[in-house]
C-alpha positions, 0 to 999 in steps of 0.5 A, spaced: 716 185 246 718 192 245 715 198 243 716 204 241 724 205 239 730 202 236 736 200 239 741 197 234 744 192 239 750 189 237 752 181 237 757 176 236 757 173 229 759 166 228 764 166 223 765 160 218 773 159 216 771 155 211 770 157 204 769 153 198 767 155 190 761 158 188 756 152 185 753 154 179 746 154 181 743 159 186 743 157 192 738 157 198 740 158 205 735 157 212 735 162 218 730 160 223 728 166 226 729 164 234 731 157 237 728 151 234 727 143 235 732 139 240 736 145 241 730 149 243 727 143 248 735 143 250 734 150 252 727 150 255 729 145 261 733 151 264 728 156 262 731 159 257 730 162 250 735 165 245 733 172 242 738 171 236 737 169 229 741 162 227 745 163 224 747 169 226 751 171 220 749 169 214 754 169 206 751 168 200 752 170 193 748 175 188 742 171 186 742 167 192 737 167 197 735 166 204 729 163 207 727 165 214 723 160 217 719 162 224 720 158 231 718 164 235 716 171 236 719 174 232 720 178 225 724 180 220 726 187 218 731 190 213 729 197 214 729 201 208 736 205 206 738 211 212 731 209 217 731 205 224 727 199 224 720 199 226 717 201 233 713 194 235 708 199 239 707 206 238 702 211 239 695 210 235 693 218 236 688 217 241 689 218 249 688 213 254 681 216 256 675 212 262 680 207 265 678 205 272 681 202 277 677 196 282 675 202 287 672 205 281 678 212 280 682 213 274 688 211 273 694 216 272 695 215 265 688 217 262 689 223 257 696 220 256 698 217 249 695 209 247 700 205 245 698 200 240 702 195 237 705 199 230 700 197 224 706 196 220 708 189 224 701 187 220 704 186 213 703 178 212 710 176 208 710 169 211 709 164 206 712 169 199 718 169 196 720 176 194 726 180 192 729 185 197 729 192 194 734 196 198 730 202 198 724 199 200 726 195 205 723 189 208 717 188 214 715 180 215 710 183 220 708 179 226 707 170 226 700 171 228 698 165 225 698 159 228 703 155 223 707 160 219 710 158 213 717 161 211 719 168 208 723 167 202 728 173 200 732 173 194 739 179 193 740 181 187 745 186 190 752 184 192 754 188 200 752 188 207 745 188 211 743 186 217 736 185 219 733 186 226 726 184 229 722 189 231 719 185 238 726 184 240 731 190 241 738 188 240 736 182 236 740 182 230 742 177 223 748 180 218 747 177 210 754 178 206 752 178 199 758 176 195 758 177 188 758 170 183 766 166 183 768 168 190 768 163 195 763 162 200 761 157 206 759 150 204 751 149 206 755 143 211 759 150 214 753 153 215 750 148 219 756 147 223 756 154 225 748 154 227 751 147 231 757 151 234 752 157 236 746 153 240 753 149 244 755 156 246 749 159 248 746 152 252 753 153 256 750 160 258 743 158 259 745 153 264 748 158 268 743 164 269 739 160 274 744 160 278 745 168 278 745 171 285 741 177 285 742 182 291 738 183 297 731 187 296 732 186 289 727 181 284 730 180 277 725 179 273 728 174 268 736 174 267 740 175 261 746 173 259 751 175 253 748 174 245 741 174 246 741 168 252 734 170 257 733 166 263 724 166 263 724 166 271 723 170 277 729 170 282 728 169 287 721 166 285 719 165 292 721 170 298 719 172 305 719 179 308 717 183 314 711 188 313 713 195 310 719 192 307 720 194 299 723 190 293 725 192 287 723 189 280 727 189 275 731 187 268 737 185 267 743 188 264 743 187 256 736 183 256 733 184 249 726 182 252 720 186 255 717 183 262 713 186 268 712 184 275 704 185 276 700 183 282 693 182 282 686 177 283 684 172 278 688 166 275 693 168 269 691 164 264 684 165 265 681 171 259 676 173 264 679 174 270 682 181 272 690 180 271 688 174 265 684 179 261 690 183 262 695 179 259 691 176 254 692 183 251 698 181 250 697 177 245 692 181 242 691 186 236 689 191 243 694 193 248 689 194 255 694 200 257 693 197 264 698 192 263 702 197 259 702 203 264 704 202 271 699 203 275 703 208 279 705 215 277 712 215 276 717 216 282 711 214 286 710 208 291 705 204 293 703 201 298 701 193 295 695 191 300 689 187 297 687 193 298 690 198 293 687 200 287 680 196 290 683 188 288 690 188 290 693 191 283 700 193 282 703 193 276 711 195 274 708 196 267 712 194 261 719 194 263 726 194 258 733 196 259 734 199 251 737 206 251 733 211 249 726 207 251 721 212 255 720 205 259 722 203 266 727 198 267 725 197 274 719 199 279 719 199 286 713 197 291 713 196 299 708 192 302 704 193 307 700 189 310 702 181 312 699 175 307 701 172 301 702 176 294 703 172 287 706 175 281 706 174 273 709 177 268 704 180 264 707 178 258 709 170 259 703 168 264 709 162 265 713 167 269 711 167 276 712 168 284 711 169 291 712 174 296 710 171 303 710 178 308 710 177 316 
């Protein structure tokens, strides 16, 4: 996810070479919004995803339209003329107020700002054909149902627009709309340049796994080049002696959100402490426990079963966009000799251990 800020993120567009004569019909071109099909389930045995739109550049004539179909979490935003896409979290007026910890104290970040999930993501476009009207601009909101049906964008105006989505920062489309008589892709190109874009960024995902990470650090998930993520700790798995400290981080040019949390209950259970937590995530009210750290900032703990009365430690929401107030890492050191299992509160599927001697 990410939450209040904008990063206009650059990738590489595929590029179609051949042009070929206008139709006389209006023409309608798909984008999937994220990875689809086989090509997702290709990339899914190497634990990866793609935050990119396919295609990632998209040319069509005045009059033409294009139908974003949903496969991910993801949104379509076409902001209006002169303004920045629309935050995924904001402030809600309110003050964190009353969150206690296990032992019964308050958190840190009471009296600090309530970070909600911004109410124009709540539009509810898909399953409508609209017109783009450049003034206004365009919020296809969030895909909350459980099937969402497509958003059909018809343009009127020639010139160039890029779109974002407003859960992943740096996840951009481009649409060229020409005007009528001059060439533009074939629907058979457009579908050669969404097949040459997923081989492209398979190869990539294919060698995330394989990323050494340094001594004392834990990637929390891997990104490589336009828009490719690794969903997975590395090392998963890691023995240290007591009193040593590990650093979990981001990576590089990820345009995701991850944490690295520890704590009692199973993740996938809504009723246990760290699953209630998590399962904000996917809800209408973020629990400000699982987007806080639980420590002050420059502050760190010492994870014990005992620390904040059930053993909870949370790095917090963490990204690596320019101009976020979130961490890009956080930092514990353990104290005390047992086995530690940690999540991403965001993707319960990413876990690990850390086995302390």
């Amino acid at each position: 996810m990410k939450r209040a800020r904008y990063v206009a993120g650059v990738v590489g567009v595929i590029g179609v070479a051949i042009a070929l004569p206008v139709s006389a019909n209006a023409a309608t071109r798909t984008v999937t919004m994220g990875t689809a099909g086989k090509n997702a389930k290709k990339l899914q045995k190497f634990g990866a995803d793609v935050n990119d739109f396919f295609p990632h550049g998209t040319t069509i004539h005045v009059g033409d339209k294009i139908k974003f179909v949903p496969t991910g979490f993801h949104t379509v935003n076409f902001p209006a003329k002169g303004q920045d896409p629309d935050a995924l979290v904001a402030p809600n007026g309110q003050a964190v107020a009353g969150v206690n910890d296990a032992a019964g104290q308050p958190f840190w970040f009471n009296g600090r700002p309530n970070l909600q999930f911004n109410p124009a993501l709540f539009a509810g476009q898909y399953g409508k054909k609209v017109t783009l009207n450049r003034t206004k601009g365009l919020q296809s909101g969030l895909p909350l149902a459980p099937k969402n049906k497509p958003l059909t964008v018809k343009f009127t105006k020639a010139g160039k627009y890029t779109y974002y989505c407003n859960v992943h920062a740096g996840m951009i489309g481009r649409v060229t709309v020409l005007k009528k008589g001059k060439g533009i892709p074939s629907a058979r190109a457009h579908a050669k340049a969404v097949k040459a874009q997923y081989k492209r960024d398979l190869k990539i995902a294919k060698r995330l796994p394989n990323t050494n990470v340094p001594a004392g650090v834990v990637d929390v998930g891997v990104a490589g080049k336009h828009g490719v993520e690794y969903f997975g700790m590395l090392p998963a798995k890691a023995t240290i002696p007591a009193g040593k400290s590990l650093q979990f981080r981001m990576t590089k040019g990820s345009f995701e959100d991850h944490t690295a949390t520890f704590g009692p209950g199973d993740i996938n259970d809504p009723n246990s402490y760290v699953g209630a937590i998590s399962a904000s995530f996917a809800g209408a009210q973020l629990d400000q426990r699982g987007v806080y750290p639980s420590e002050p900032p420059s502050t760190t703990a010492t994870l014990t079963p005992l620390l904040h009365g059930n053993g909870f430690w949370n790095s917090g929401v963490m990204d690596t966009a320019a101009g976020t107030p979130l961490p890009g890492n956080n930092t514990v050191t353990f104290g005390a000799p047992g086995t530690y299992t940690f999540h991403c509160l965001i993707h319960s599927f990413m876990t690990g251990e850390i086995t302390v001697q």
